[in-house]
N, C-alpha and C positions, 0 to 999 in steps of 0.2 A: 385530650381536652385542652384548649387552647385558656388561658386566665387574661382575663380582660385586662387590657392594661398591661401589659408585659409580655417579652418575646420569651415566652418558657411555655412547655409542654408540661405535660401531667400524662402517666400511663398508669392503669390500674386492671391488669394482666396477672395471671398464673406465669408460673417460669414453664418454659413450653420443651421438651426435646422434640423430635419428630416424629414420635410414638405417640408422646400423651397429644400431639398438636393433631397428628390423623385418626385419634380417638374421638377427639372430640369434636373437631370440625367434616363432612362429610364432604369428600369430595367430589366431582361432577365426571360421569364415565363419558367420556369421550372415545369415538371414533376414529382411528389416526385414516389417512388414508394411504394403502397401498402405491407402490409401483405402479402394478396393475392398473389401479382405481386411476393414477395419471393420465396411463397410454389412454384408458377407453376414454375419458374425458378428451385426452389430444383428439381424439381421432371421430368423437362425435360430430355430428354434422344435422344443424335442424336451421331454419329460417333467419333466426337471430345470429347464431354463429356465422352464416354462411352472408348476412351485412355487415357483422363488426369484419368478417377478414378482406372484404370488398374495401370496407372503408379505410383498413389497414394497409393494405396492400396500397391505395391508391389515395392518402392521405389529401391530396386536389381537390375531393370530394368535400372533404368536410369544410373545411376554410372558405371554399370559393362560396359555399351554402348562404355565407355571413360575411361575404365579401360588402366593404362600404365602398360603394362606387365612387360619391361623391367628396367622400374625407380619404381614400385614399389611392385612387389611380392618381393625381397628378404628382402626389410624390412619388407615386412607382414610376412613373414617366422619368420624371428628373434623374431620380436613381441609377435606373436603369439604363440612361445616356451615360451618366456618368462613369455606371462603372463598367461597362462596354468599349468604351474607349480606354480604359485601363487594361481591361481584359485582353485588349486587340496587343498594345504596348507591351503586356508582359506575356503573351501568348507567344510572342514573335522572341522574347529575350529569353526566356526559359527554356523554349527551345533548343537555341547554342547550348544550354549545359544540358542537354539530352542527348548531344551530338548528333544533331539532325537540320536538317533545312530548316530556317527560320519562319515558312507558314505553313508548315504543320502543325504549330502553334495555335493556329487559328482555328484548326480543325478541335484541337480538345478543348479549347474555350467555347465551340457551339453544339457538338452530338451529345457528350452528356450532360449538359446545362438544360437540352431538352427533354431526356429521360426524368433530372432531379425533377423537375417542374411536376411532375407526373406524381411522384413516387418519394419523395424526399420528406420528411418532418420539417423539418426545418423553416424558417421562412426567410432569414437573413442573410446565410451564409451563401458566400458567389462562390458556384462551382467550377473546376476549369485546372489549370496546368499547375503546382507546385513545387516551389523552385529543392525543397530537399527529395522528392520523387524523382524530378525531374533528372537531378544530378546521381541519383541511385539507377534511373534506367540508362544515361550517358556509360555508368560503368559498365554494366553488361553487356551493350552497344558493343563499347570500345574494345571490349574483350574479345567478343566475337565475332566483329570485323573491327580488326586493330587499324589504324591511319598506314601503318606500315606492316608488313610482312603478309600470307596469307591466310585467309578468314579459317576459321573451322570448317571442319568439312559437316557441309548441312545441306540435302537432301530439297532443291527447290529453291536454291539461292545462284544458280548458273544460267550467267547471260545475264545480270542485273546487276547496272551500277553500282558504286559503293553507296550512293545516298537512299537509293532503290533496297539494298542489301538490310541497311543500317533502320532503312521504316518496316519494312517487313519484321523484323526482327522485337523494334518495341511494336510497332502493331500486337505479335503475339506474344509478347509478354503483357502487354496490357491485358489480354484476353483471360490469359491463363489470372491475373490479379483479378480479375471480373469473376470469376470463378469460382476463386477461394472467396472472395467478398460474398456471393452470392452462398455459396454452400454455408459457412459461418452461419448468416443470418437466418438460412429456411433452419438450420440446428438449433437456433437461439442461441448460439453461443458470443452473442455482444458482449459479456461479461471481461472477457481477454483482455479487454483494453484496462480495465480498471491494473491488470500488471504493471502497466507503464505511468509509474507515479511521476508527480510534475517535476519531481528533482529527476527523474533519468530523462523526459521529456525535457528537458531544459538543459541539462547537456548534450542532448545528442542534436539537439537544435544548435548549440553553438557548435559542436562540431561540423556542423554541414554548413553553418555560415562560413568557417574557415575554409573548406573545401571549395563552397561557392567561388569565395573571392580570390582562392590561387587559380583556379580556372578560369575567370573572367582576366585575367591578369595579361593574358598571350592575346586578348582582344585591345584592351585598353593600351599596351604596348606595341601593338601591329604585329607581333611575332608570329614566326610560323612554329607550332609547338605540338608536336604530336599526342595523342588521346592513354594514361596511362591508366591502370585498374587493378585494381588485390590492394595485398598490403604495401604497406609506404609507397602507394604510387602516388602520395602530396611531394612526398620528399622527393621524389623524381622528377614531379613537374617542375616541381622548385629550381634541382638542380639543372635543368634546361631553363629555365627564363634567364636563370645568372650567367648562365656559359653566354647565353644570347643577347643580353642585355643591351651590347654597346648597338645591337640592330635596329634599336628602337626606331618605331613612325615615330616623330615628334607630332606631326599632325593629330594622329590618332592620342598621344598623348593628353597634348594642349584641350584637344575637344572634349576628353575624357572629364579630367581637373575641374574644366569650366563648368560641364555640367552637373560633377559629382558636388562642387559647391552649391552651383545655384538649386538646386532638386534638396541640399540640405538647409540652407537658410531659409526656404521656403516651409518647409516641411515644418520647421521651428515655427515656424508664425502662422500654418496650420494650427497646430498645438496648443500655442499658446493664444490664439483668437478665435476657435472653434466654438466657441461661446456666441460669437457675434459673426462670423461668417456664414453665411444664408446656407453654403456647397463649400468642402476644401478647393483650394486651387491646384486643379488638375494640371501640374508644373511639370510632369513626364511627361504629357500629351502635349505641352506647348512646347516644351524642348523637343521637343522629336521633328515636328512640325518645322520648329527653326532651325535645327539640323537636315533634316530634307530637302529645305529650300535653297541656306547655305550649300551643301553637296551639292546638287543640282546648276545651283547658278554658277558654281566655282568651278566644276569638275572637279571635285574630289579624289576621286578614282583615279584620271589620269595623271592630273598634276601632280599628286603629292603622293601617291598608290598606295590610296588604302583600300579596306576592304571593306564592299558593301555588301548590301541583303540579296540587291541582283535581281533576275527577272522572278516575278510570282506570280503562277498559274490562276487566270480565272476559274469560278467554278470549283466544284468536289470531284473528287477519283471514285472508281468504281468502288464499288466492296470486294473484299476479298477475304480469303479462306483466311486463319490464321495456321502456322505449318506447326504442324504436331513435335517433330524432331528440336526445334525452337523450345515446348515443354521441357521437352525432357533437359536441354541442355540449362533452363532458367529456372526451374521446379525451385531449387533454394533460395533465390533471389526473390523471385516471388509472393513469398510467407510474407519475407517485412516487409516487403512494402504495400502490401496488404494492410496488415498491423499499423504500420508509421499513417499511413494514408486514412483510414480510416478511423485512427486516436485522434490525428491533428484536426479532422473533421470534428469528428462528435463533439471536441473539448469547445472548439468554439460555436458549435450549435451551443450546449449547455449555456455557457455563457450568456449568449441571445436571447436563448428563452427563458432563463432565470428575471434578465432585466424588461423583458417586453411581456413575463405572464403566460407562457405556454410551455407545454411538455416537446420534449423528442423522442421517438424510440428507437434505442440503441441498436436493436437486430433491424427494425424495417431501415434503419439508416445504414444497415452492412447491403440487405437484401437492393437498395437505391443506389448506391456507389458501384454495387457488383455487375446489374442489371445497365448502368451507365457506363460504367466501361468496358465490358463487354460487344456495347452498342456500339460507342464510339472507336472501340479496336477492328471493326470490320470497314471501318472507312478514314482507316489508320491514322485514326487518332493516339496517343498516349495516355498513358495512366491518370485521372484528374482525383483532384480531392477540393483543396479551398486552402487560397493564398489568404496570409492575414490581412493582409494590407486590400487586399483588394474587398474583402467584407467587411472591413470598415469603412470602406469608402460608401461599398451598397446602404449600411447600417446609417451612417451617420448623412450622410445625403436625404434621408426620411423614407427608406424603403422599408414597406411594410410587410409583403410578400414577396412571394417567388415570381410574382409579374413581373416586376425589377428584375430578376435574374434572365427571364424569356427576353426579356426587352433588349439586356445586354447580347441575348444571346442574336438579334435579331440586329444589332448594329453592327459585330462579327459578321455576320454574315451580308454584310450590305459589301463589307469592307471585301469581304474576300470575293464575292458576285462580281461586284463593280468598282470600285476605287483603291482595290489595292495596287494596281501598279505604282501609284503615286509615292508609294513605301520604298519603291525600288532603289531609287539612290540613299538611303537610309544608311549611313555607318554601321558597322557593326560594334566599334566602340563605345556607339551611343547606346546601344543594346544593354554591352557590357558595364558601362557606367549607371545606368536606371537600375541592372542589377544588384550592382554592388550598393547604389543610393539605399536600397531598400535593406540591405543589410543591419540598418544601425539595430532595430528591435531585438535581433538577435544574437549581433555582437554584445550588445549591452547586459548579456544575462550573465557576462565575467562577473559583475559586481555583487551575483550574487552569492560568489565565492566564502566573501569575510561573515554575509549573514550567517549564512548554513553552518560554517564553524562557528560559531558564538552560540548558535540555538540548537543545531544538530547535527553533532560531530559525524555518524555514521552515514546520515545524510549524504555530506559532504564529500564522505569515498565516494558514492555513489557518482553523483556530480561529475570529481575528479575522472573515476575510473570510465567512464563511460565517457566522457568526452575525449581523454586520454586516445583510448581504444579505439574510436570512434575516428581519431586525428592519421592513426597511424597504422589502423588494421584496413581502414574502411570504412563505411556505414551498414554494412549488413552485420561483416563481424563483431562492428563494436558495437552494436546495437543489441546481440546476442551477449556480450560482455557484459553488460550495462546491468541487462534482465537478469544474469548468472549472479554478480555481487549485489544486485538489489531483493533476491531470494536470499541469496548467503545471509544480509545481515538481516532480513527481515527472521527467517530458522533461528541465527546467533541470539537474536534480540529475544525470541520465546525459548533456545535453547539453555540459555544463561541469565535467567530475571533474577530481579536484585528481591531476595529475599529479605524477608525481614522478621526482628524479635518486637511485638507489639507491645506496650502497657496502657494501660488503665487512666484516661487524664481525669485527676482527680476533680469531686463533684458533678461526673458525666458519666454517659453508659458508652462511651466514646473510646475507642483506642486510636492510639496512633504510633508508629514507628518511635518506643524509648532513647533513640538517638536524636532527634529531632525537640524534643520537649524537655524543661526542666520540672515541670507540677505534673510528675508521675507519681502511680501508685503498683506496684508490682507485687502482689504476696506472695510469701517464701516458697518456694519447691513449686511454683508453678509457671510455667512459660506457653505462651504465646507465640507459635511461627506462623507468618504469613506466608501465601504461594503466589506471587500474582501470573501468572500463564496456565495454559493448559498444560497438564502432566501427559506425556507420552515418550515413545521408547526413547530419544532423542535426549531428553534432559530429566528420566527418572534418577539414573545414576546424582548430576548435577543436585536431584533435588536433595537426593538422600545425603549426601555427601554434606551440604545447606544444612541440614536435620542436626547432623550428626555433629556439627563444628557452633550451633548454635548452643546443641545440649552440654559442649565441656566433655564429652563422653562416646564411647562406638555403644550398641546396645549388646550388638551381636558377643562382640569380647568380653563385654561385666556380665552376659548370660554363660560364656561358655567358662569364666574363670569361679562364676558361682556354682556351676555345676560340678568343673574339677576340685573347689574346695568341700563339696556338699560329699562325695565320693570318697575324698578322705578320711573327712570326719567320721562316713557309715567303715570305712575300716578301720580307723582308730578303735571306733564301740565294740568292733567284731572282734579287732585283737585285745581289747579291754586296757588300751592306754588310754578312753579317755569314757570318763564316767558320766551320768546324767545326775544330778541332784538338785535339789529343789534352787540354791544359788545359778546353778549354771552347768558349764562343762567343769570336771575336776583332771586335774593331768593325776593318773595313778602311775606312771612310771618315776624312778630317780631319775632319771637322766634327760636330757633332752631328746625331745622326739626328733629324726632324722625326716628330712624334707625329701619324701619322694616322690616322683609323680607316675600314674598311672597310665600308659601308652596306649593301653588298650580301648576299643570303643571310642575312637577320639573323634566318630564324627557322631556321636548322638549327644554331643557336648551341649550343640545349640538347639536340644527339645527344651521341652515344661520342667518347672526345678520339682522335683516329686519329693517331698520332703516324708513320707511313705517309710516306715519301719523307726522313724525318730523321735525321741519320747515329745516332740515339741516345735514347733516353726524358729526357722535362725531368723534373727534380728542383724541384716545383711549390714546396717550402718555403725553398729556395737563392733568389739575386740573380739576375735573368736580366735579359738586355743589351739595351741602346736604352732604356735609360729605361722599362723593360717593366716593370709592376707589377700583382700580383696577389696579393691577402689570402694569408696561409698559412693551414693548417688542420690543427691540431694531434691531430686525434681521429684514430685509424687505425683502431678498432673503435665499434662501435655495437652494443650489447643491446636488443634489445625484449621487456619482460617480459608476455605476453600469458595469464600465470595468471589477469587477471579478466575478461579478453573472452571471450564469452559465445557472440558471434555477431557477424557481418560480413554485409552486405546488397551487392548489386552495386558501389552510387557508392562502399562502403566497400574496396570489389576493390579499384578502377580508380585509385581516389584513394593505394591502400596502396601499388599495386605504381608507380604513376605515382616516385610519393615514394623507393620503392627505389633503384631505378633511377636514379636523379637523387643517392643518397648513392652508390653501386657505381661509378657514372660518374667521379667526384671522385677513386676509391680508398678508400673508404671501407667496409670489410667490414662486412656490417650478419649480427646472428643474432638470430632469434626462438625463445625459449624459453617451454617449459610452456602450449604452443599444447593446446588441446582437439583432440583426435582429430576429432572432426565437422567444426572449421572448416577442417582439414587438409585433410581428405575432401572437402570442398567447396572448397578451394584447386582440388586434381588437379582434381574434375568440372568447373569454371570456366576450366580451362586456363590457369591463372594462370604456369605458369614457363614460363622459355623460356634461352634463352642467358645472360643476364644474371642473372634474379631464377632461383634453383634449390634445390630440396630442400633440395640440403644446410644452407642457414643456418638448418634449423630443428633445436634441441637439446631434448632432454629438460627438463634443468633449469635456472638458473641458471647455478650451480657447473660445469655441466660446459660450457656457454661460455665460461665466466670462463677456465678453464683450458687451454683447446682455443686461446683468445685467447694466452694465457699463454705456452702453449709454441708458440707462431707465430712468436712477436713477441720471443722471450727476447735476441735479438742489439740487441732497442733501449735503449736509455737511457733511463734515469728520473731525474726532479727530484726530490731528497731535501734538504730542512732538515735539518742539523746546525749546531748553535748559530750558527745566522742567516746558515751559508756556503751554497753549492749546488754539492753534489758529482755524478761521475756513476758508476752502479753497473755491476759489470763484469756480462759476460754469467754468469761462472758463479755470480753472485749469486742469479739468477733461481734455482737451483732451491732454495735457501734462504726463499728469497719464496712458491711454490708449496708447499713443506711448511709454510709459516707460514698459507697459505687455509683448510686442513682439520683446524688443531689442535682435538680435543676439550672442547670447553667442561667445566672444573673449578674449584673451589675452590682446588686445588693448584697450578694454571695458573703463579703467579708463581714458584713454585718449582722450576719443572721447567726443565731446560737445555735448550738447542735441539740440533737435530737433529744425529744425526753426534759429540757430545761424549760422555763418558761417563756410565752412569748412576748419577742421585741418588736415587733413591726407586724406589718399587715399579709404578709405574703407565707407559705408555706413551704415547704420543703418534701420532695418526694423521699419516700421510706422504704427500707424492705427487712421485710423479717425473715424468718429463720427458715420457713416452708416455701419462698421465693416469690410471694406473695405483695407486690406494690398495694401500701397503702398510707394515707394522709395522716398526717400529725401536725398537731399547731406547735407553733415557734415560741 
């Protein structure tokens, strides 16, 4: 009940455990559904299923249904030029880091741009060549027909140039990527990518901008620089551009400089005027343009010898097989960039359809990408997924669908029919400098070094380690690196939680960690430990260990040394050195009893204390006779706060109830509260109670252990500070103490008299009495 006028609650509840709570509340039987009940649901087939999976499979359906002709083709128009001539410019640069002829390029900027259109969720994202893919199929490439020495022996590659060798080869690695993409998605298994969090995505992105840019390096310098692959082969390029260096084309230089500034000051005043600019300024396509013309007019080529794009083939090549032996040899290489290709994708669909209002789905965008290049590897295209730069160009030009992406695909293809000779004297420095221009987004993600350590240190290995790896293994290994310590510390993070001792924040049914608060309330002999992870075999040990260092105390060692004193005493009686009388034990020997201990039975140390054949139960925390010493142990209750365990795995049973039992045994009343129903459920199924560990210690909430503790225990004494003395509290204290657990948090708080005196103000105070019972009382 809410009190008008003021931010305070009111509860007026019975104290609940989980016995009396499913006594008295009935709960609703439910059907769980089978495995079984799954498959046959997968696999049913009637009218409606069989249009949702039409309309799934072929997404074009539904959009085009609600297509606004008039509010939105002529931005797909614009769009669509726009980013087609992007498309064309980075089809042909990304290329060279695939090590392959620069318009084949063209080719995977228009076969699966026409699959997506079909097939794709997405509306925004421009499908096409990727310069971190791109540089990941270059290695494999290079591997297997190396620039120098000769190629692996592969079945179908004899009598075919090396640029013949080198398309065949990603042609059917593309395939085999088509593949796994395809297979993923009909499994549903789109889930995978959620592995690759934005901090190992954001390193292995800077690592492949690093890699990008020592690769473009032998273009923007004119160098002749042969194709290196595996680990440290940056460090190899490296050390050939420096051995080569004094070889430098100046031409090729100068051109390079010129363009890499003017494509970045531009790009700046995109950015920064994109607000009032109608389209960015498509300043790669006008460079290039002015580079073509320059080359041409000057002769390029001859005068100063650089290196151009050269002649390009009108028209498309036949289709062809993709060569199975090619699998076998790329089968590893293939997974990531599966994976890379198809995270980089979806992440910025999400994006898209977060700000423009529509869904994506995750497997129909594996089953789209797979189906897409697959298509486009028969007419030896390359792997595609979605450059950033080039769907924000489709995005922010005011594309609204995939028309814009057909459109581009349809000015690619104008270019390669009919006007691409015109590309022919085209540098290839200028290739390489639009490459590198494009790099800044992803250079830029150094900065976010200092964040990550300030906000999340483990994060930040992450980061490091994958970038690291990623600089000097490679991009497939260090991408497997990346994923290995971003599990490590995700396990370390659930295997190592920072446990905690709770108390009591006074006037609230609130706890919070007693290191953290100075207005605690904590009653004598009872503790509070919190778990926050799931308990499983991995961090039972950790937890217990937590337990054990929290309590002051091992359970197991004050169980087995009260058992070895419990043993002596029964043979002190037997030999008749030590007597029972109505004061206590009496020593009837003269002499001092000689301490000895009993080797025998030393592992039924850690049963039940059976105090069976003794005139009387020992008072474990009292003096007991013969020089008989045993730790006291001051805690009579034990909380375990089980709100963030999740789940329990068997060793996590075995280990729990082991540990119970071993505090129950001591005297030590243990209660677990705000247990999840499920692990409940799966306690009973696992036959987890028995005589000793039982139902009952499990309570709803905190607060109603606290209290249930409370009123148990009200006859014991408490250690109170008052000005530096230690008093002891009578018992009818306690129920002063219990209506001070549940008072309403207010502003007014200081002003309000305690319970039972008369009232000063208008507002009330929540109560509890001795049977756990919330009820009102005037102030």
């Amino acid at each position: 009940m809410m009190r008008p006028g003021a931010r305070q609650y009111v509860v007026n509840r019975p104290l609940y455990s989980e016995d009396s709570f499913a006594d008295e509340h009935e709960k609703v039987c439910r059907r769980r559904k089978t495995m079984l009940d799954h498959i046959k649901l997968y696999f049913t087939c009637d009218a409606k299923r069989a249009k949702n999976a039409a309309l799934s499979l072929l997404p074009v359906i539904g959009w085009m249904r609600i297509y606004r002709v008039k509010e939105w083709l002529l931005p797909d128009v614009v769009s669509g030029i726009s980013t087609g001539l992007v498309a064309v410019l980075q089809g042909m640069a990304y290329c060279l880091l695939a090590s392959l002829p620069p318009w084949y390029g063209l080719f995977s900027a228009f076969f699966p741009v026409i699959i997506y259109f079909f097939m794709g969720t997405s509306r925004h994202i421009s499908v096409g060549p990727f310069s971190v893919l791109c540089l990941m199929i270059g290695s494999v490439v290079t591997r297997i027909i190396p620039d120098e020495g000769p190629p692996v022996n592969i079945t179908g590659l004899e009598g075919l140039s090396i640029d013949d060798q080198r398309v065949l080869v990603a042609s059917s690695l593309s395939f085999l990527v088509g593949i796994m993409q395809l297979g993923m998605g009909l499994l549903q298994v789109g889930f995978v990518v959620m592995y690759l969090s934005d901090t190992l995505v954001s390193g292995f992105t800077t690592a492949a901008a690093i890699h990008i840019l020592v690769s473009q390096l032998k273009f923007v310098l004119g160098l002749q620089v042969p194709g290196f692959s595996g680990p440290l082969s940056l460090i190899y390029t490296l050390e050939v551009i420096f051995n080569k260096i004094t070889s430098t084309n100046l031409c090729d230089l100068v051109i390079s400089l010129v363009i890499m500034v003017i494509v970045f000051i531009v790009k700046e005043v995109n950015d920064r005027f994109k607000s009032k600019l109608p389209v960015p300024i498509p300043i790669e396509v006008i460079m290039t343009v002015i580079a073509c013309g320059l080359s041409y007019g000057f002769d390029f080529e001859n005068k100063f010898g650089i290196d151009i794009v050269g002649h390009i083939p009108q028209g498309y090549e036949s289709p062809v097989a993709p060569n199975l032996q090619i699998f076998q040899e790329t089968a590893m290489d293939a997974f990531p960039m599966a994976i890379v290709g198809f995270a980089v994708a979806f992440s910025v669909a999400k994006v898209y359809s977060v700000k423009h209002d529509y869904t994506v789905d995750g497997n129909q965008e594996l089953i789209a990408f797979g189906v897409s290049n697959m298509f486009g590897a028969t007419f030896k295209s390359f792997v595609a997924s979605t450059a950033l730069s080039r769907s924000a160009v489709q995005e922010s030009t005011g594309g609204k669908t995939q028309v814009a992406g057909l459109l581009s695909a349809i000015i690619v293809m104008i270019v390669t029919l009919a006007i691409g000779f015109l590309l022919a004297p085209l540098p290839k420095s200028v290739l390489g400098a639009v490459v590198i221009a494009n790099l800044k987004g992803m250079l830029m993600q150094f900065t976010d070094i200092p964040y990550l350590w300030r906000r999340d240190k483990p994060d930040c290995v992450v980061w490091l380690c994958t970038c690291t790896a990623s600089i000097l293994l490679g991009l497939d290994l260090g991408l497997a690196v990346g994923l290995g310590v971003e599990l490590i510390s995700v396990v370390l993070r659930v295997q190592f939680p920072r446990c905690s001792l709770l108390a009591n924040i006074k006037g609230t049914d609130i706890y919070k960690d007693r290191k953290d608060y100075l207005s605690i309330y904590e009653p004598e002999g009872v503790k509070i430990f919190r778990i926050p992870s799931p308990i499983f075999f991995a961090n039972i040990d950790f937890f217990r260990n937590k337990l054990v260092e929290s309590l002051g105390f091992n359970p197991l060692q004050i169980l087995k040394k009260r058992n070895t004193a419990l043993r002596r005493i029964k043979k002190l009686l037997k030999n008749g050195d030590l007597q029972w009388t109505s004061m206590g034990f009496l020593n009837t020997t003269c002499g001092p009893i000689e301490d000895s201990e009993d080797k025998d039975n030393m592992e039924e140390l850690d049963q039940p204390i059976d105090f069976k054949d003794l005139p009387a139960r020992i008072d474990w925390n009292r003096d007991l006779p013969a020089n008989i010493f045993v730790p006291r142990v001051d805690v009579h209750s034990l909380i375990l706060d089980f709100a963030a365990v999740s789940f329990l795995d068997i060793s996590a049973l075995k280990g729990l109830k082991t540990m119970l039992k071993e505090l129950i045994r001591i005297d030590i009343e243990v209660y677990i509260v705000a247990c999840d129903p499920y692990i409940l459920e799966k306690l009973h199924d696992c036959c987890f109670f028995d005589d000793e560990v039982q139902p009952s210690m499990f309570f709803l909430t905190l607060h109603d252990a606290m209290l249930n503790v409370m009123e148990k225990h009200y006859d014991l004494t408490e250690k109170k500070s008052d000005h530096g003395k230690v008093k002891q509290t009578h018992p009818l204290e306690w129920k002063r103490i219990l209506c001070n657990l549940s008072l309403s948090a207010s502003p007014l708080s200081p002003h309000l008299s305690r319970c039972g005196q008369t009232q000063v103000g208008p507002l009330q105070k929540l109560q509890t009495n001795l049977t756990g019972a919330h009820i009102l009382c005037p102030l």
